[in-house]
C-alpha positions as protocol buffer text, in pm:
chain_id: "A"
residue {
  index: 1
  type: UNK
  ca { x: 7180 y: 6276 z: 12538 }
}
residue {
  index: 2
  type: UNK
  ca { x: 7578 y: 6320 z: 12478 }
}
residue {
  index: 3
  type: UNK
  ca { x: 7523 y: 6269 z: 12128 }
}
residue {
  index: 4
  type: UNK
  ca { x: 7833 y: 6445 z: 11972 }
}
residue {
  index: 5
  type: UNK
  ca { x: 7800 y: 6438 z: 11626 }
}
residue {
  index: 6
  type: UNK
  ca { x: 7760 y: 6744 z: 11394 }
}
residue {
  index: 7
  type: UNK
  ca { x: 7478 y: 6789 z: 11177 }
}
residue {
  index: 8
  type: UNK
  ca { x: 7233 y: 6718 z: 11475 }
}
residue {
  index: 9
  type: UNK
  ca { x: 6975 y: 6987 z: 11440 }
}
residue {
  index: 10
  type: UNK
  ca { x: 7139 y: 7269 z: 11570 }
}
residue {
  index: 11
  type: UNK
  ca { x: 7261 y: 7057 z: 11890 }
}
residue {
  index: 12
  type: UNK
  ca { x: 7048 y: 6916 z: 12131 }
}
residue {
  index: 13
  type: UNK
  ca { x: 7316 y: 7101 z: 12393 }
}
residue {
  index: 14
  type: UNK
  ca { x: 6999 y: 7388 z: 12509 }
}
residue {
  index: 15
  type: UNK
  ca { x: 7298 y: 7625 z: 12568 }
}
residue {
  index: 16
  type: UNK
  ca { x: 7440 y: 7626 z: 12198 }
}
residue {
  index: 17
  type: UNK
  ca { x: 7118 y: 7693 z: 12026 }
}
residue {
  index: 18
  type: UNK
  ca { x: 7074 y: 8040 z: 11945 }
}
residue {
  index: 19
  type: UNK
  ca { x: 6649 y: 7945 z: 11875 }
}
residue {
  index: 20
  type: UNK
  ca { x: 6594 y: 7764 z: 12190 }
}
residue {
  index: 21
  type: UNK
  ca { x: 6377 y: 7924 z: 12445 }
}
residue {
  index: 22
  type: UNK
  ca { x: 6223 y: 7825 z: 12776 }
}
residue {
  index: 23
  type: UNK
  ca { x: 5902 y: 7961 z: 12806 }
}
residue {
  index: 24
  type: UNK
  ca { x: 5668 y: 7717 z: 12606 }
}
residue {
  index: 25
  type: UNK
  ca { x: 5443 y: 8035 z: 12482 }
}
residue {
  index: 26
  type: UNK
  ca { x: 5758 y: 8118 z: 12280 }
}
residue {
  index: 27
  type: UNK
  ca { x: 5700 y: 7844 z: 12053 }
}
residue {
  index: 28
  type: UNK
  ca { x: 5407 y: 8043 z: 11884 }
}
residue {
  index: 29
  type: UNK
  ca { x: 5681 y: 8262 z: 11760 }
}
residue {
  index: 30
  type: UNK
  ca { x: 5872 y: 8042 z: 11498 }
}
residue {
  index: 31
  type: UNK
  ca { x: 5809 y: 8146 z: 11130 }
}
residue {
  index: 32
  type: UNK
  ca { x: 6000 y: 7800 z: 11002 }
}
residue {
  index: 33
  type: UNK
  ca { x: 5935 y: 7464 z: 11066 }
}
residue {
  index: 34
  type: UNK
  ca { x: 6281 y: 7355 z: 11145 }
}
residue {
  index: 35
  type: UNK
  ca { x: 6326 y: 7646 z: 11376 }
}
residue {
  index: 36
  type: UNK
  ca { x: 6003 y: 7535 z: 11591 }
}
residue {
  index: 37
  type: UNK
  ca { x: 6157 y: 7167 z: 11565 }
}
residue {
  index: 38
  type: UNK
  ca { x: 6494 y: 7314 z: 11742 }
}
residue {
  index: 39
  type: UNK
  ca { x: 6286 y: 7362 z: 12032 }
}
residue {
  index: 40
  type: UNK
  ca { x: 6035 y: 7093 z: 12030 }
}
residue {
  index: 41
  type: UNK
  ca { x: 6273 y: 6764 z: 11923 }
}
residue {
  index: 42
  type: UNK
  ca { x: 6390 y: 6641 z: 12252 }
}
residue {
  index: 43
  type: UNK
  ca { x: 5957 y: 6643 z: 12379 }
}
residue {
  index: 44
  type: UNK
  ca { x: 5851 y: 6541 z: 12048 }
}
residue {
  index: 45
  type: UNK
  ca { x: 6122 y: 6204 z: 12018 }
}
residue {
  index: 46
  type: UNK
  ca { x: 6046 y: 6131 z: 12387 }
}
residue {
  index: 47
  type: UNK
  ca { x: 5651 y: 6142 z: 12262 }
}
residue {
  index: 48
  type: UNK
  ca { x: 5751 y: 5843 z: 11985 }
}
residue {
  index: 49
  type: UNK
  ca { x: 6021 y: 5635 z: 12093 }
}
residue {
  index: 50
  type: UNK
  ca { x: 5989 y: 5492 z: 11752 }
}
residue {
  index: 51
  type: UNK
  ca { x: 6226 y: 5767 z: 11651 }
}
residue {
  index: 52
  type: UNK
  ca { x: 6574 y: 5691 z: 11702 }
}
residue {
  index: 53
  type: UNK
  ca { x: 6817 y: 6007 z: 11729 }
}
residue {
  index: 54
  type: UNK
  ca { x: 7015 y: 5888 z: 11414 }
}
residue {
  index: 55
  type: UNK
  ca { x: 6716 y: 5965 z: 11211 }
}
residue {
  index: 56
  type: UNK
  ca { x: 6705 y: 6284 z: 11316 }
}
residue {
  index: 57
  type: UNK
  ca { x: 7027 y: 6410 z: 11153 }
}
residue {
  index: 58
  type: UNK
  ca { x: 7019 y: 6706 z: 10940 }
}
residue {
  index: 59
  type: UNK
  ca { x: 7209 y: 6581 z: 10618 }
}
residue {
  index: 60
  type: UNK
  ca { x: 7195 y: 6680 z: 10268 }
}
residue {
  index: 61
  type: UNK
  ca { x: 6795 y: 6623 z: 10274 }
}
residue {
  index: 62
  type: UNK
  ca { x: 6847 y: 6909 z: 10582 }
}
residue {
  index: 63
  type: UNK
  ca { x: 6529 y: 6964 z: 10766 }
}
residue {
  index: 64
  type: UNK
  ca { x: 6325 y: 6821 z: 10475 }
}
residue {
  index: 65
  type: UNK
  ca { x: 6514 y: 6485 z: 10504 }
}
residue {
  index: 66
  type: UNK
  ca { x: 6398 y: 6479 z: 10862 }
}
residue {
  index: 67
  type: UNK
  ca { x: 6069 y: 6528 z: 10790 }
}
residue {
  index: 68
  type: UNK
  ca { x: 6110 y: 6249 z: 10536 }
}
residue {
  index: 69
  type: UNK
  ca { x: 6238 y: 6001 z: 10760 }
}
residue {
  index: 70
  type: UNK
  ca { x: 5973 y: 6111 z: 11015 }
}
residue {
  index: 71
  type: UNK
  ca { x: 5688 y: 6033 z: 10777 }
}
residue {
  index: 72
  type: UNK
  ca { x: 5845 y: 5669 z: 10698 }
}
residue {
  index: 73
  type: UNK
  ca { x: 5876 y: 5600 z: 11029 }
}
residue {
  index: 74
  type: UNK
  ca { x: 5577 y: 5702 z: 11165 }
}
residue {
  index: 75
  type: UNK
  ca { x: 5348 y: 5619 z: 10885 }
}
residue {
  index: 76
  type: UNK
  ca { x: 5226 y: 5926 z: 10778 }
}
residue {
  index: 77
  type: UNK
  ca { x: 5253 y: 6193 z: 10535 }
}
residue {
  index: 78
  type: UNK
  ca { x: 5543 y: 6489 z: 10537 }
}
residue {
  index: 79
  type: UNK
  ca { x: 5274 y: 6745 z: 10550 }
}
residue {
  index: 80
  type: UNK
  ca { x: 5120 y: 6590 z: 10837 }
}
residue {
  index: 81
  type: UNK
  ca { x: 5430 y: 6568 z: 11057 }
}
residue {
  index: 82
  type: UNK
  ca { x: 5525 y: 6926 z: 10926 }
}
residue {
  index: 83
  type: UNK
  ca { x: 5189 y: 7034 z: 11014 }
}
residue {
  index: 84
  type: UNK
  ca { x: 5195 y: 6846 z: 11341 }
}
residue {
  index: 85
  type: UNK
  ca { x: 5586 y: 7039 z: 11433 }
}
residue {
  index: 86
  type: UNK
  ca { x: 5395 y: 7361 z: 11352 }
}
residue {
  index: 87
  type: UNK
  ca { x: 5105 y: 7308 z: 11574 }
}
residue {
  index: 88
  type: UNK
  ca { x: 5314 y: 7155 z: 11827 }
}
């Protein structure tokens, strides 16, 4: 994606974050939200191109401000994309 900016959640780069795993039964195992949404983002932005990267920043709003922006774009309420991230 070569998106270099900080503040992108935890880094797209696979290699630099610490909550990524490559087994897809892993993702059962997150407690948070924003932890499952490390590992899901890059499958869950190429399921709604609507999403542009640059929303996806974590900035003062962190992971809530995400889900914020989500729910704008998308149409629908922050509980329902939070609850859709967690049933991913």
């Amino acid at each position: 994606m070569g998106n270099e900016k900080e503040g992108w959640a935890d880094d797209v780069n696979r290699d630099n974050n610490v909550n990524w795993k490559n087994d897809d039964n892993d993702l059962n195992q997150y407690k948070e939200p924003a932890d499952k949404w490390n590992a899901i983002q890059e499958e869950y932005i190429s399921r709604y191109p609507e999403l542009d990267t640059e929303d996806l920043y974590y900035e003062s709003g962190g992971f809530e401000g995400v889900l914020e922006k989500i729910s704008e774009i998308r149409g629908k309420s922050v509980d329902e994309i939070r609850t859709e991230i967690e049933n991913w």
